[in-house]
N, C-alpha and C positions, 0 to 999 in steps of 0.2 A: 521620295516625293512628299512633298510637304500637304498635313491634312488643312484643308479649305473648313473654316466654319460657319455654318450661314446663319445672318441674325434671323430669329423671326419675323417675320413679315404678319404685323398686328391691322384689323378695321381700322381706320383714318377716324380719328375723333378728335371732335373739333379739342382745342387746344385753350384749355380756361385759366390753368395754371402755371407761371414763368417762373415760379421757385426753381426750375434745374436746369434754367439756361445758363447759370455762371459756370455749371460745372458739365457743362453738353461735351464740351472739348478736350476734358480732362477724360473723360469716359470712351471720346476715339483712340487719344494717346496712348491712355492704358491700354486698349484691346487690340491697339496696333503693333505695342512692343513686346505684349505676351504673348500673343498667337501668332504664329509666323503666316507669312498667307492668307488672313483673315481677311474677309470679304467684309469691306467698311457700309454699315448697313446708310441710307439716306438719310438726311436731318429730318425729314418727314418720319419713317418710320422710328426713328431714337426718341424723338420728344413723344410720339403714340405711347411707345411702353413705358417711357419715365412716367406719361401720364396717366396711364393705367392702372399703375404700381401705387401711384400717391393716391386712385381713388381709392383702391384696395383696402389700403394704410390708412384712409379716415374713416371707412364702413368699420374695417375694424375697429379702430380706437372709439367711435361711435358707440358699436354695442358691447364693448368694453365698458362705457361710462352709463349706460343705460339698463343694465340686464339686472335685474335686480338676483340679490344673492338667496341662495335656495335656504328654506328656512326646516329643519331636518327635526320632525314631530319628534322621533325619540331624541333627543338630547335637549327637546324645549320641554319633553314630560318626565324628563329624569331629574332636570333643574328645578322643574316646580315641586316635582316630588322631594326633593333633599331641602325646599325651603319650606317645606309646608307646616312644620310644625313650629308650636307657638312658641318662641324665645321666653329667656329671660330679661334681659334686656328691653324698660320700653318702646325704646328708638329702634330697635334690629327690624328691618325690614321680610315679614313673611308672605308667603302665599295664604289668603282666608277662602279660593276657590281655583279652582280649575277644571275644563271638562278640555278632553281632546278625540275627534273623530276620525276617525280610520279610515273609514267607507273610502268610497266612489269621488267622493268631493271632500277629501280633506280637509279640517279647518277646527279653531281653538278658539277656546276664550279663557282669560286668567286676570286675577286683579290680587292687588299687593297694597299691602298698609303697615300701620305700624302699632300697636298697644296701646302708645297715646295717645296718636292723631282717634284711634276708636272713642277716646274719652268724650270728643268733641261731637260725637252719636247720643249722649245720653240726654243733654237737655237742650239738642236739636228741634226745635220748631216748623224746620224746613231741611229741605233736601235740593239741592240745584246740581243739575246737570247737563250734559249738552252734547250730540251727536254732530253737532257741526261747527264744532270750534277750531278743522284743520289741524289739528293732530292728529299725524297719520307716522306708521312704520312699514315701508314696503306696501304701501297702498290700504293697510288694515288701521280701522279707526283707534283712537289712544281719547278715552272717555274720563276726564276725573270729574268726580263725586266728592261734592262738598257740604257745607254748607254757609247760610250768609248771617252777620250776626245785624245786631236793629242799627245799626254804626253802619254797615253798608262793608262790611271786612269778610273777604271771600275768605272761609279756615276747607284747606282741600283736608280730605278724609282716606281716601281710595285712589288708584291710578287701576283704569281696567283696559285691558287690548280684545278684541274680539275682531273676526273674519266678519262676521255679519250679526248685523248690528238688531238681532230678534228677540220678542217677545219670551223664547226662553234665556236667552242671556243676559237680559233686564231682571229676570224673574230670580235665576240665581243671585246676581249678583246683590240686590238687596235681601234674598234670605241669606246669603254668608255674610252680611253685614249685620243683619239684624242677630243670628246666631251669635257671632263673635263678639257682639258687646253682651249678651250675657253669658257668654263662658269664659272669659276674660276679662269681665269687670262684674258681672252680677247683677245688673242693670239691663233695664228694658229699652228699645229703641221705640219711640213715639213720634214722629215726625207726625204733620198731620197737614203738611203743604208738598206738592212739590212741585218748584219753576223748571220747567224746561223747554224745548224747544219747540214741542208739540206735536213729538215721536210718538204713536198710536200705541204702539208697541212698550216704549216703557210707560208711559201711562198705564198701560191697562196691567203690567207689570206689578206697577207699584200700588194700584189700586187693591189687586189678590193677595199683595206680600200684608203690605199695612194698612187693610182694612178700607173697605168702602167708601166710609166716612168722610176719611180724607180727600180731603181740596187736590183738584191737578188746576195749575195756571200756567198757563204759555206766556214767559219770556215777554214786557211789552217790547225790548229791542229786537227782539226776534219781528213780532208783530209789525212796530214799524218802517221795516228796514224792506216786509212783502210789500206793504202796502205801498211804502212808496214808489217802489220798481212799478206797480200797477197803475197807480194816478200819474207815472211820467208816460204809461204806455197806454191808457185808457180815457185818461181826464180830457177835457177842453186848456186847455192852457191858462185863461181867466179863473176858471173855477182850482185850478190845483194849491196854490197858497190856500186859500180858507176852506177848504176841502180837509185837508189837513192839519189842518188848525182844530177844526170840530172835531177829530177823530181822535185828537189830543183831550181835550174835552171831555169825552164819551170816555176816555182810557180812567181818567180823574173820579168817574161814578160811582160812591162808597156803599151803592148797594143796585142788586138785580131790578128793583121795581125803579129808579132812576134811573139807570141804563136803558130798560124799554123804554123808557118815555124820554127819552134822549136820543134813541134811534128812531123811534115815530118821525118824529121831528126833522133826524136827518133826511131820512127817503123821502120828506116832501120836498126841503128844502134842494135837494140835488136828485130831483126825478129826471131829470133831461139828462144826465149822466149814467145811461140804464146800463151800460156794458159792465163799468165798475160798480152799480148796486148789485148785480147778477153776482159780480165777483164775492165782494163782499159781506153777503149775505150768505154764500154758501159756505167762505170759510169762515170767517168771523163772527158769525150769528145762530148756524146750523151747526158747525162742525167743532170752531175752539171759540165758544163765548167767555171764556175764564180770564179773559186777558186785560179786565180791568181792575183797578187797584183794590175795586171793591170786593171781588170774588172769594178773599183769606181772610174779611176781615181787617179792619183799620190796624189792628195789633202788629200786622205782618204784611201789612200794605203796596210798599214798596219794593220786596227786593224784587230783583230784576237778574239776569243773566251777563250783566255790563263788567262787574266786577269778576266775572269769571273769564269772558271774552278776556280782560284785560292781563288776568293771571296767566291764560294759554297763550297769550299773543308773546309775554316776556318770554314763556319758556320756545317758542318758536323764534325769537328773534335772535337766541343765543344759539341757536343750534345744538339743541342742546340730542335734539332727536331728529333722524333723515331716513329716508328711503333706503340708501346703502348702507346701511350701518349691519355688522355682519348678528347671527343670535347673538352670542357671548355679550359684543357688544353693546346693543342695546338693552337686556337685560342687565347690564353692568350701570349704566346710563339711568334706567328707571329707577333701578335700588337705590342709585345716589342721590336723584332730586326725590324720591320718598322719605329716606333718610332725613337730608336737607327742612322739608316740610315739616317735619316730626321735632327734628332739634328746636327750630326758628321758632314753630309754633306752641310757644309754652302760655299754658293757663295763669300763668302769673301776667305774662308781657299785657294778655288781652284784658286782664284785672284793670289794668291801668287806664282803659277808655271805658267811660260811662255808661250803662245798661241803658241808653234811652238817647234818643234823635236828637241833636243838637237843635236849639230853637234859636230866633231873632235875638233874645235877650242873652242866652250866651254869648254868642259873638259881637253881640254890643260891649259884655263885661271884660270880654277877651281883649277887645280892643281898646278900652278904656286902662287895662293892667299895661298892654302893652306900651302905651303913650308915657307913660307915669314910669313905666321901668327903665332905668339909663340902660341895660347891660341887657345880650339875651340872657335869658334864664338858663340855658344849658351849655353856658362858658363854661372854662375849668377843664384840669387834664382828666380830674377824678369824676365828675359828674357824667358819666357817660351811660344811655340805654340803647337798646338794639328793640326797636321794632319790626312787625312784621306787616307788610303792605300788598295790597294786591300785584301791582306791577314789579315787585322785588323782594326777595329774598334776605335779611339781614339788613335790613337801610338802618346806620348807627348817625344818631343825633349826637352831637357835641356841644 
């Protein structure tokens, strides 16, 4: 007696995908010429399980492409251990901190430099850095620490990773900066600015590590970028153009006692717009008033967070760093644009741009050399330099 084999008989759902009707028929044929007796299930029930199986097969491949890779504390604190000590080599990429917790909520923080890039700590004026520049690794933030020179040329210093982005991981991270420029060069770290985004936390960080004294100034691209999310969601419509215009204005104010008396001025002038003075005033007035150019002093007036945005944005558009990227990985990836950072960024290349803001009359001279020049000036196989620019790494002029 020949064995009968019964198809399953699946819930009826509805039918969204036609990818295995070319091969519906091939699927009776075979089950009909291997099973002797085989009870030929309905076209109804054959297309249920085909269609069952392929949702199966995209949940799976789903959290296949989703599930981030587990990131395994001992072998992230055995790697930081074997790079921890200081090379010979300027350019070798080491660990100058790391702390890893165990507990209940595991979680790390570690930042990596290079001998050199430290050099660019000693007659730093400023310090910029940024908690929201979208560098991220498996959802934990990727913080680089630089600084900006009076040319407006972001020089990165540090690459730091941290789980959460607190008040004591600000706080290490600039005392193992500040330590390792002088046990490694001899030299004091003074910074006496630092631009950032107007994280409570490193602020008041950076304030404990390097003295009181020191200026914090919130970022104006940071500044204008709230503001204006709030005069599209707050303002009258008429009033949003010159509403913002002033506020440009006020950002321009080279000292505290002109800023009051240029926000006096404002809250008369846009008192009928009271939802956004409320706003306004409590962030911008109460909470981060530092964010005009006046707050560091005309010496340091400008920089701004722009040039760094734009250094994060390159290394984001090259993929340089993702979500799934496995430990080894990534830690292979950070060491190389460290590395990178460190070669590129030589004290000679930066020699070659002038300590001081380009004025009107430059680019008048500029452009008068250039009219009168028949050739560009850096023709020739031999004449070649490799500068280094915010948005790029290695841009070589010819």
């Amino acid at each position: 007696m020949s064995r009968v084999t019964e198809f399953p008989i699946e819930r009826n759902v509805q039918l969204t995908n036609f990818q295995h009707l070319h091969h519906k028929y091939n699927i009776m044929k075979c089950l009909k010429s291997k099973y002797e007796g085989f009870k030929t299930p309905t076209n109804e029930q054959l297309m249920t399980y085909l269609n069952k199986q392929n949702q199966l097969k995209i949940v799976s491949e789903y959290r296949a492409a989703n599930e981030k890779p587990v990131i395994s504390l001992a072998a992230l604190g055995k790697w930081l251990g074997e790079h921890s000590k200081i090379p010979d080599d300027e350019h070798e990429v080491y660990v100058i901190m790391y702390n890893l917790n165990w507990g209940t909520s595991p979680n790390f923080c570690f930042a990596i430099t290079t001998k050199h890039l430290l050099k660019f700590c000693i007659d730093a004026q400023n310090i910029v850095a940024d908690t929201k520049n979208q560098l991220t690794w498996q959802g934990h933030s990727i913080v680089t620490v630089g600084t900006i020179t009076k040319n407006n040329i972001f020089i990165p210093i540090s690459m730091a990773v941290s789980t959460e982005n607190k008040w004591h991981f600000f706080k290490m991270l600039f005392e193992n900066l500040k330590q390792s420029v002088s046990s490694v060069h001899s030299k004091s770290m003074n910074p006496c600015v630092l631009v950032g985004d107007g994280s409570k936390n490193m602020q008041a960080a950076f304030k404990q590590v390097l003295g009181t004294e020191s200026v914090v100034r919130v970022c104006w691209t940071v500044v204008k970028n709230e503001i204006e999310k709030k005069i599209l969601e707050l303002v009258d419509e008429n009033y949003r153009k010159p509403l913002l215009q002033d506020v440009c204005v006020l950002r321009d104010a080279h000292s505290l006692e002109l800023l009051n008396k240029g926000l006096e001025a404002f809250f008369v002038r846009y008192v009928t717009q009271k939802q956004f003075l409320i706003y306004f005033k409590q962030h911008w007035v109460e909470k981060n008033k530092n964010w005009y150019f006046g707050a560091t002093g005309m010496a340091v007036a400008k920089e701004t967070n722009e040039t760094l945005y734009a250094f994060t944005k390159s290394i984001k558009d090259s993929n340089t760093f993702s979500d799934r990227l496995l430990l080894n990985e990534f830690l292979a990836a950070a060491s190389c644009t460290v590395f990178k950072w460190s070669r590129y960024n030589t004290l000679a290349s930066l020699s070659k741009f002038p300590n001081r803001i380009l004025t009107v009359e430059d680019w008048k001279e500029a452009y008068t050399v250039y009219k009168t020049v028949p050739c560009s000036p850096f023709s020739g196989e031999n004449n070649t330099d490799t500068y280094f620019t915010p948005t790029e790494v290695g841009n070589t002029l010819h």
